[in-house]
VOPAGU-2260 file (C-alpha; in pm, 1 decimal, decimal comma):
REM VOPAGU-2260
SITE   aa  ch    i         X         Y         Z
SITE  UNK   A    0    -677,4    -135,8    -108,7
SITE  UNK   A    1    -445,7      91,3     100,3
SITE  UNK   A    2    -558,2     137,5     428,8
SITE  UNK   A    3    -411,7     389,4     600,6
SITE  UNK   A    4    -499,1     538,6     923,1
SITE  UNK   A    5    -655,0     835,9    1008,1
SITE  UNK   A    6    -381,5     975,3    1255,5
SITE  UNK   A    7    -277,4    1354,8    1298,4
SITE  UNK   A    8      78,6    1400,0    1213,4
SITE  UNK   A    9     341,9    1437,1    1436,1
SITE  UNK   A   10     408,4    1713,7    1646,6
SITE  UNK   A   11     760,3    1957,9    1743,9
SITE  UNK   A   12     937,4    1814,7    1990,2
SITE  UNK   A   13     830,0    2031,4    2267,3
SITE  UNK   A   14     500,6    1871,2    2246,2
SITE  UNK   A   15     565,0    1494,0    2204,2
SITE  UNK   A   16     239,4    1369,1    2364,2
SITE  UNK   A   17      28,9    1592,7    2171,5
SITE  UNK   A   18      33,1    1420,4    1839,7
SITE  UNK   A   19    -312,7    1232,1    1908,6
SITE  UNK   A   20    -491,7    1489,6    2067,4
SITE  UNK   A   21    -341,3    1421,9    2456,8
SITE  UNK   A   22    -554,9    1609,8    2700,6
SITE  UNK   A   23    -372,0    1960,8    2820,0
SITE  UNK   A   24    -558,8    1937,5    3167,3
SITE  UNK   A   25    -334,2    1934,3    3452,0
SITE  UNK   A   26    -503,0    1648,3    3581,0
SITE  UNK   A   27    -411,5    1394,4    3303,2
SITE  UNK   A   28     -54,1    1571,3    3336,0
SITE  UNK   A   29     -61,9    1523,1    3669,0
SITE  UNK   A   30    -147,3    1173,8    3614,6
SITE  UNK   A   31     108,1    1080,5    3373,2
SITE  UNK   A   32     367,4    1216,3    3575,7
SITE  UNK   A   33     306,1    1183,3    3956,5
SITE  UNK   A   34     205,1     858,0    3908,0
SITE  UNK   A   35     575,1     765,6    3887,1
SITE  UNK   A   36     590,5     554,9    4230,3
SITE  UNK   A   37     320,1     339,7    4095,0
SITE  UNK   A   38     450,4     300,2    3725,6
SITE  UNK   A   39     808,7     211,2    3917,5
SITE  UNK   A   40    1092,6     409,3    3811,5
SITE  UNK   A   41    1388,9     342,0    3502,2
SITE  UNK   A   42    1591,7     115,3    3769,7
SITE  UNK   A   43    1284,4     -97,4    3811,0
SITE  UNK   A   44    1188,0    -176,7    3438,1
SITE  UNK   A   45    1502,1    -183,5    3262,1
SITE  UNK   A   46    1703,3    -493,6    3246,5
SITE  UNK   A   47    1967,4    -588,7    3430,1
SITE  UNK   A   48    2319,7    -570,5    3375,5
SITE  UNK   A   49    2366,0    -926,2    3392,1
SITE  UNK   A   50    2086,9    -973,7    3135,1
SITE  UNK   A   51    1767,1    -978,2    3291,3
SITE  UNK   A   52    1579,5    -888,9    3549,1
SITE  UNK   A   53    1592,4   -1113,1    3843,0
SITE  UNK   A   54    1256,0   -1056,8    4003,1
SITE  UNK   A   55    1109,3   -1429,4    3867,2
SITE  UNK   A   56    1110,1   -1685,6    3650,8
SITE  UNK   A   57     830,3   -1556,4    3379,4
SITE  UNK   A   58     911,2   -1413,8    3056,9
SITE  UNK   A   59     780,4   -1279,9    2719,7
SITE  UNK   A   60     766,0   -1560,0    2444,1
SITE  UNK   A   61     996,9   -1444,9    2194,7
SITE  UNK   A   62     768,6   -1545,3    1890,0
SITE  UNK   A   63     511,6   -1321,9    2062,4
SITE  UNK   A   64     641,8   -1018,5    2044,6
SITE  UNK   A   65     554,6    -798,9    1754,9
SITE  UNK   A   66     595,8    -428,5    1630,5
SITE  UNK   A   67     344,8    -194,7    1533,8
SITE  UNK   A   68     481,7     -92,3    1197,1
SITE  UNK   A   69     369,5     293,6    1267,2
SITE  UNK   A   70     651,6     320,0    1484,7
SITE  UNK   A   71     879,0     298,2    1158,0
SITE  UNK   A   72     656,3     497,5     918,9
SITE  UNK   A   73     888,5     752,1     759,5
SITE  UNK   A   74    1187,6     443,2     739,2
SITE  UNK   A   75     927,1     223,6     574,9
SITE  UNK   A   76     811,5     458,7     324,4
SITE  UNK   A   77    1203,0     522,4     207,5
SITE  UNK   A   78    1272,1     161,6     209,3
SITE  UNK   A   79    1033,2    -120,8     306,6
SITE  UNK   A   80    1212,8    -408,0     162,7
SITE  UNK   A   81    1535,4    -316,7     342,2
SITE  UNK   A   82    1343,6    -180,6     701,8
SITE  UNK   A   83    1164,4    -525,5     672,0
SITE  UNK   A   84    1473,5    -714,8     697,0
SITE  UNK   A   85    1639,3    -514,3     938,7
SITE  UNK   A   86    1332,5    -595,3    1173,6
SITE  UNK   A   87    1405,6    -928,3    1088,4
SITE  UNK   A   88    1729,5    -972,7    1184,8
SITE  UNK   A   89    1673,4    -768,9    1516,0
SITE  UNK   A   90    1443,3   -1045,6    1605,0
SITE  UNK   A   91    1075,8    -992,4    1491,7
SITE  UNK   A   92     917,6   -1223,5    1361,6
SITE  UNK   A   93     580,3   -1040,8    1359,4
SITE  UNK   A   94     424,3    -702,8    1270,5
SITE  UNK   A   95     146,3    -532,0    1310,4
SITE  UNK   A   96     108,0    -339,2    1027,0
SITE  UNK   A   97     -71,0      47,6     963,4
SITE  UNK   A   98    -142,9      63,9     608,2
SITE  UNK   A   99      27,7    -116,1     305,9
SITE  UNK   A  100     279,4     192,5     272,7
SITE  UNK   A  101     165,0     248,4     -89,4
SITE  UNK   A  102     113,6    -123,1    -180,6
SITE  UNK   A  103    -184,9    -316,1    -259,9
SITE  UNK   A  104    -239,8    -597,1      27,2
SITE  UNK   A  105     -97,0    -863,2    -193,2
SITE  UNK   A  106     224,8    -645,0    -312,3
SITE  UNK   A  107     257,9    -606,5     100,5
SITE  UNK   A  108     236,0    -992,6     198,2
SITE  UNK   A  109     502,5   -1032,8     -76,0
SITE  UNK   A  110     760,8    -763,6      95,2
SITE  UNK   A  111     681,5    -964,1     426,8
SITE  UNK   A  112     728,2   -1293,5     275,9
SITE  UNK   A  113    1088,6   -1195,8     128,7
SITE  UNK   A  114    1187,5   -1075,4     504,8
SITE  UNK   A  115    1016,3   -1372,1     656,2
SITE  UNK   A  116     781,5   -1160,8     849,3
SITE  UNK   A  117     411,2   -1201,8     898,6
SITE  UNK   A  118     154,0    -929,5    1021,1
SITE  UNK   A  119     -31,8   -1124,9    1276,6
SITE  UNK   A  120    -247,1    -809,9    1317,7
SITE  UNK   A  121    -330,1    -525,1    1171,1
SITE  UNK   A  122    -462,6    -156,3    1263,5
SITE  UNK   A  123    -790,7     -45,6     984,7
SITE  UNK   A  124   -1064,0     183,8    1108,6
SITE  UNK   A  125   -1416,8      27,5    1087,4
SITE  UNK   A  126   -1629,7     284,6     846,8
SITE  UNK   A  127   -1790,9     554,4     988,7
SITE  UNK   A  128   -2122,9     546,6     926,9
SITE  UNK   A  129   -2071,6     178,9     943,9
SITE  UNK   A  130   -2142,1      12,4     596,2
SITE  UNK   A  131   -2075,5    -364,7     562,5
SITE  UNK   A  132   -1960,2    -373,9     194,7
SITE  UNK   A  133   -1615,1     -82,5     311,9
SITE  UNK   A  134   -1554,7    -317,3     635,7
SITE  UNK   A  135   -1575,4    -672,9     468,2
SITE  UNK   A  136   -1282,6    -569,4     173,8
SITE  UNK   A  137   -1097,3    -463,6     467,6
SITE  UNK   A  138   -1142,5    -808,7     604,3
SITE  UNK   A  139   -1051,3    -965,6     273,1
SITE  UNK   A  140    -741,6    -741,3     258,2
SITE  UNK   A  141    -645,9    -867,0     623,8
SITE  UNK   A  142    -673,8   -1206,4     490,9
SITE  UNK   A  143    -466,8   -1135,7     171,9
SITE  UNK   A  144    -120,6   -1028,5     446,6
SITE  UNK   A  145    -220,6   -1293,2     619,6
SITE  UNK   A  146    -328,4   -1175,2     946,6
SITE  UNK   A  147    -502,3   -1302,2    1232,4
SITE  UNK   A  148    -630,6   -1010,1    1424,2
SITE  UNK   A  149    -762,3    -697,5    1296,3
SITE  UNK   A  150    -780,5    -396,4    1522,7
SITE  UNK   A  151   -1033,9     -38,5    1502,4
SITE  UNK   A  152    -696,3     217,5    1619,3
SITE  UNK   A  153    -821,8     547,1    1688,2
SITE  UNK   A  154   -1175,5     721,5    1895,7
SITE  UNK   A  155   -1277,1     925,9    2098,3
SITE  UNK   A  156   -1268,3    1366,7    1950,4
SITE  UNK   A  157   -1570,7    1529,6    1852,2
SITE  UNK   A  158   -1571,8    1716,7    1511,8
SITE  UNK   A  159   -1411,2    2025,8    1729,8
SITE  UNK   A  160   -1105,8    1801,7    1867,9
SITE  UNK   A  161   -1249,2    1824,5    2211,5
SITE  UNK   A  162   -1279,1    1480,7    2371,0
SITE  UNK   A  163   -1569,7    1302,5    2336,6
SITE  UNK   A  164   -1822,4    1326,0    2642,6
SITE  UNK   A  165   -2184,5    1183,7    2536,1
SITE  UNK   A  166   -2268,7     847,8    2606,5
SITE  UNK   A  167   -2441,4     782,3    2348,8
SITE  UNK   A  168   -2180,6     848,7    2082,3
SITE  UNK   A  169   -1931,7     574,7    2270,8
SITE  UNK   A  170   -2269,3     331,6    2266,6
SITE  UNK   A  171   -2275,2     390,6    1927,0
SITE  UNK   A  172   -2000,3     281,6    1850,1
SITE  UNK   A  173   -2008,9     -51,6    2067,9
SITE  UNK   A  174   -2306,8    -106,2    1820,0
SITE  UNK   A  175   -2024,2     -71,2    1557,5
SITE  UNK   A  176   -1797,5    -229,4    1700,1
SITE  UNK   A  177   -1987,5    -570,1    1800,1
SITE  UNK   A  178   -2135,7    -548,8    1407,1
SITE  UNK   A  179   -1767,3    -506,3    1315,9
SITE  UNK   A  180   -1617,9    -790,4    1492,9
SITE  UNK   A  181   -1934,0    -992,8    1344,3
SITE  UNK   A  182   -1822,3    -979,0    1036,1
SITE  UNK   A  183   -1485,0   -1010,8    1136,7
SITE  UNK   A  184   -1566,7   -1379,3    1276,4
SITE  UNK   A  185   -1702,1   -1484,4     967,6
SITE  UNK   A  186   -1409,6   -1386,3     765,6
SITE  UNK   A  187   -1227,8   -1587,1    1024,3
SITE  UNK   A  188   -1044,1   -1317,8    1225,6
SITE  UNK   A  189   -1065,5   -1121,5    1552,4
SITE  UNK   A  190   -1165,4    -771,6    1631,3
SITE  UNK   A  191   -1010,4    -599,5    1864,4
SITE  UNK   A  192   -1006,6    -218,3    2003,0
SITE  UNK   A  193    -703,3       6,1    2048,4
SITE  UNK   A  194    -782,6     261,1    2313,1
SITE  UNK   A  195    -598,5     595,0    2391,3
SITE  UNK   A  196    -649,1     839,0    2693,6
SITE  UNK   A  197    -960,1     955,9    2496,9
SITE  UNK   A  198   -1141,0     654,5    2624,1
SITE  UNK   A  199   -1092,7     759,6    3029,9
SITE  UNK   A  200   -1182,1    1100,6    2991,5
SITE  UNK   A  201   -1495,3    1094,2    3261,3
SITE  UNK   A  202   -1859,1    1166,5    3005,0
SITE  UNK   A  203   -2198,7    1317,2    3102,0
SITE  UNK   A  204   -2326,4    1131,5    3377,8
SITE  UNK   A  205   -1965,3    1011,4    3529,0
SITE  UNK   A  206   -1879,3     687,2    3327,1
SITE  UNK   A  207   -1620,4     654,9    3102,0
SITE  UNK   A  208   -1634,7     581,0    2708,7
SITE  UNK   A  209   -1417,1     252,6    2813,6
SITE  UNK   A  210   -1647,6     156,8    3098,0
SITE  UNK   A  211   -1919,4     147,7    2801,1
SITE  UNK   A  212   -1726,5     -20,9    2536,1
SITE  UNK   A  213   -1632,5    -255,4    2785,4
SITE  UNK   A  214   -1986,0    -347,1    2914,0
SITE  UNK   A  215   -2182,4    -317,5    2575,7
SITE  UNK   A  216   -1938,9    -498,5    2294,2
SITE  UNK   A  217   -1988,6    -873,7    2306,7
SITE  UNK   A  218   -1649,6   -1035,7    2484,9
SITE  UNK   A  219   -1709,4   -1278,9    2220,7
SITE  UNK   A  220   -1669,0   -1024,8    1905,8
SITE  UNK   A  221   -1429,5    -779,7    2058,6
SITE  UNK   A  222   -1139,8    -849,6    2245,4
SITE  UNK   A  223    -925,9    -497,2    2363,4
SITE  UNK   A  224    -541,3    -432,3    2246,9
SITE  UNK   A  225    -488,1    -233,1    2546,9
SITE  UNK   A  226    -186,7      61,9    2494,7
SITE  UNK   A  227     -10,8      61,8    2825,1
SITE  UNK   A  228     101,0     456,6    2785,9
SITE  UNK   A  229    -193,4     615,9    2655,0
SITE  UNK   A  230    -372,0     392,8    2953,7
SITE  UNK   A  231    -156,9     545,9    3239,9
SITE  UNK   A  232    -233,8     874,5    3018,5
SITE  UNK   A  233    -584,9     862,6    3105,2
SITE  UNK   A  234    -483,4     802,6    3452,3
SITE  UNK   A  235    -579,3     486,3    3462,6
SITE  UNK   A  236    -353,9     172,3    3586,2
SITE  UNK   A  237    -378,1    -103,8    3366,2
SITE  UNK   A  238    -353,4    -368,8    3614,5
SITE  UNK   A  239    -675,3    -271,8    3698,2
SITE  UNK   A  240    -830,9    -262,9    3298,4
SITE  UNK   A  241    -687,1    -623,7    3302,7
SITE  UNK   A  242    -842,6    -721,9    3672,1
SITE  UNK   A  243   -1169,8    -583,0    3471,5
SITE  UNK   A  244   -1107,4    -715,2    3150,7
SITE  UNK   A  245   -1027,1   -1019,1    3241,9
SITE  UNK   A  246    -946,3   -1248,1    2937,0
SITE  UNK   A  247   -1062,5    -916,7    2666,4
SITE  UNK   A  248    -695,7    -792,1    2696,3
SITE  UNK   A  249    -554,4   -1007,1    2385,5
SITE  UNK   A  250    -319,6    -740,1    2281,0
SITE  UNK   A  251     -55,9    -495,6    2461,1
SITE  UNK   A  252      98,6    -201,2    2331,1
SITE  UNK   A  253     394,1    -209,2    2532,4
SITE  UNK   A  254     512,7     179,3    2491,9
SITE  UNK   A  255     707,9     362,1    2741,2
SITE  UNK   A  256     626,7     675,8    2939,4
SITE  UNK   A  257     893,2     921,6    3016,3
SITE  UNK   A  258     941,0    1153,7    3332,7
SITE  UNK   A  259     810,7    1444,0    3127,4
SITE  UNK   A  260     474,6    1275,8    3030,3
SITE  UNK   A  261     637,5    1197,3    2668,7
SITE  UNK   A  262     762,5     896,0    2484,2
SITE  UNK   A  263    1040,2     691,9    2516,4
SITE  UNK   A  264    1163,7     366,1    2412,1
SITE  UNK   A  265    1107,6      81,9    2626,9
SITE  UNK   A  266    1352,0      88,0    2917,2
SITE  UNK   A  267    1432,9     415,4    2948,5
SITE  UNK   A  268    1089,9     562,4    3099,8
SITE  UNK   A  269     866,7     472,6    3422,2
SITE  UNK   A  270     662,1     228,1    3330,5
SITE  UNK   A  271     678,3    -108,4    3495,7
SITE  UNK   A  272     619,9    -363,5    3262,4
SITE  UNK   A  273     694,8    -690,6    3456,3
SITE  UNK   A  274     417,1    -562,6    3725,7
SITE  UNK   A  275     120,6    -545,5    3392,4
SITE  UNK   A  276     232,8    -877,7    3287,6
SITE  UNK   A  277     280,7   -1060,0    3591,4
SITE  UNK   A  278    -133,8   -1062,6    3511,3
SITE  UNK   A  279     -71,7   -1168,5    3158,0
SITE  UNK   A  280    -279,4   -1516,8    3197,4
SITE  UNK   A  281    -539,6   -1285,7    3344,2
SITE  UNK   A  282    -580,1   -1058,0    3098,4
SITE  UNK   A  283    -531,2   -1355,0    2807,1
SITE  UNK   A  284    -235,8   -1160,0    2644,7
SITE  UNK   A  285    -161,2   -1338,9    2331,8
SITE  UNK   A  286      55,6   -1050,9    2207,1
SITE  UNK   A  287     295,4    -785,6    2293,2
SITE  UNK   A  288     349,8    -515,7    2053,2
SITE  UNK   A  289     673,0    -271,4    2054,9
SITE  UNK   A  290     520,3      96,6    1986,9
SITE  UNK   A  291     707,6     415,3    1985,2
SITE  UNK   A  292     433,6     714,3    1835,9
SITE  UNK   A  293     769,9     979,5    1762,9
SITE  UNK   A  294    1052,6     705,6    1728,1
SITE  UNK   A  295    1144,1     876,2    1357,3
SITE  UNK   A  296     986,0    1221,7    1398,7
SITE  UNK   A  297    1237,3    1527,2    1441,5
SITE  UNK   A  298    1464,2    1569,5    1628,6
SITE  UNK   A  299    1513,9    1207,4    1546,9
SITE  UNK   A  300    1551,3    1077,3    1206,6
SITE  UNK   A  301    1379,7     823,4    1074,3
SITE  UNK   A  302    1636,6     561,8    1084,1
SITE  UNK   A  303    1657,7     600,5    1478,7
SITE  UNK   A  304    1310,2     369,6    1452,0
SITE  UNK   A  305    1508,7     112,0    1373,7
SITE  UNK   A  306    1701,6     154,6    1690,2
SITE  UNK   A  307    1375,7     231,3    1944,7
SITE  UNK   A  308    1269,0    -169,0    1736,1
SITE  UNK   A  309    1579,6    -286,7    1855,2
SITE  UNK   A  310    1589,1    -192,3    2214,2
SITE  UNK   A  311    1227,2    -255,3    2239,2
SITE  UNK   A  312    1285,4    -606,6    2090,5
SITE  UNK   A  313    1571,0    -664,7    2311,9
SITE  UNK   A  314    1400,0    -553,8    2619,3
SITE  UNK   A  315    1112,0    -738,9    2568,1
SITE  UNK   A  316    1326,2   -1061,4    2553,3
SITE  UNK   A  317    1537,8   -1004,7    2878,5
SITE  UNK   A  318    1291,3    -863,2    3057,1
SITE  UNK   A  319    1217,8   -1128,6    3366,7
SITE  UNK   A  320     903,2   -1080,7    3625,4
């Protein structure tokens, strides 16, 4: 079974934060973009001339960093056998895949076997309404490519694209969630949740959809694959999501911000990465996942994925904090 995710297509250039439904309110603009002297600014997260940074002695595990495969969707779809190996010999030796790109789960663990990749994790929606029979052939699929984690990607718009504000729809979903990573257990994998801004967008009554999912899904059935962008997005710092998360944060998108409030591969934007994982025993990061949302979307072509997976792989592996 093909699973592939339920994301709006990309958007013109003009509007590169758009393409998941970013907030337009000034005040998550504001956020993503005065926030600069707290992100620290391109000098501070890119590496070093000599190599690395020399701010300490920690640094990323090479054979934990990964790439989420979305970042390379249009490249993939031209030629996965040939955009498999090129991640390969940038580095990766993981991926976190976002569909099978046309294959069946077993035709995809064969394409990653050639390149001598395996998907670790993977992004599949849990069914909405919930229904256990959908979610457990998604779990046998995940087991078929041979991956560890399995990850829910996308909340948090109404059936108008507005955000989400009701409480009860986000504890809802915890209910779906902590069912979801259940069943998840028992097939022998872990559940995790992939938040965007959506999540910090304040509800009815002043919490936030993350401050529910956080208190009412079981720690033990749902761990959090936290997106570092869309976090400062929702004006939120993720130091502090780790400092209240601590050991749920199994997971980082590691995805650059740029001065505009856009994308931009890892490096050349705001974000200071070293200060988030300078808490990465904290948070219980096991994983830290390359993502770039426009990376092969016009203007750029797809084949400039390939080069955002390169510099993101590179950066991850000189970075020093």
């Amino acid at each position: 079974m093909d699973q592939q995710l339920n994301r709006p297509g990309p958007t013109p250039a003009s509007e590169p934060v758009s393409r998941r439904g970013v907030l337009r309110a000034a005040t998550v603009s504001a956020a993503a973009v005065g926030a600069v002297g707290l992100l620290g600014g391109p000098a501070a997260a890119a590496p070093a001339a000599s190599g690395g940074q020399a701010q300490g002695r920690r640094r990323v595990p090479v054979d934990r960093i990964s790439i989420q495969l979305y970042t390379l969707r249009d490249q993939l779809a031209a030629d996965l056998p040939g955009s498999l190996d090129a991640l390969r010999r940038i580095g990766y030796r993981r991926v976190e895949h976002a569909g099978f790109v046309g294959r069946t789960a077993a035709q995809f663990r064969a394409a990653l076997d050639e390149a001598g990749l395996r998907s670790t994790s993977g992004h599949v929606g849990i069914p909405q309404p919930f229904n256990d029979a959908t979610w457990e052939q998604a779990l046998a699929d995940a087991n078929v490519v041979g991956c560890k984690k399995i990850v829910h990607p996308y909340f948090g718009r109404d059936a108008s694209g507005q955000p989400i504000r009701d409480p009860a729809v986000y504890r809802a979903l915890a209910r779906d969630l902590n069912r979801a990573g259940r069943l998840a257990e028992r097939a022998g994998l872990d559940f995790g949740y992939h938040n965007h801004q959506l999540e910090f967008v304040p509800l009815t009554g002043g919490s936030t959809g993350f401050d529910i999912l956080s208190a009412q899904t079981d720690p033990r059935l749902v761990h959090f694959e936290l997106d570092l962008y869309w976090t400062w997005r929702g004006a939120h710092d993720p130091v502090d999501v780790i400092r209240a998360n601590r050991g749920r944060i199994r997971q980082v998108h590691v995805k650059d911000l740029d001065v505009e409030g856009g994308f931009s591969d890892l490096g050349d934007g705001v974000i200071d990465f070293g200060r988030i994982f300078a808490h990465e025993r904290e948070a219980g990061i096991e994983e830290y996942i390359v993502e770039r949302d426009d990376a092969g979307t016009a203007p750029r072509s797809p084949a400039d994925a390939l080069d955002t997976a390169r510099v993101g792989f590179d950066y991850l592996a000189s970075l020093r904090y």
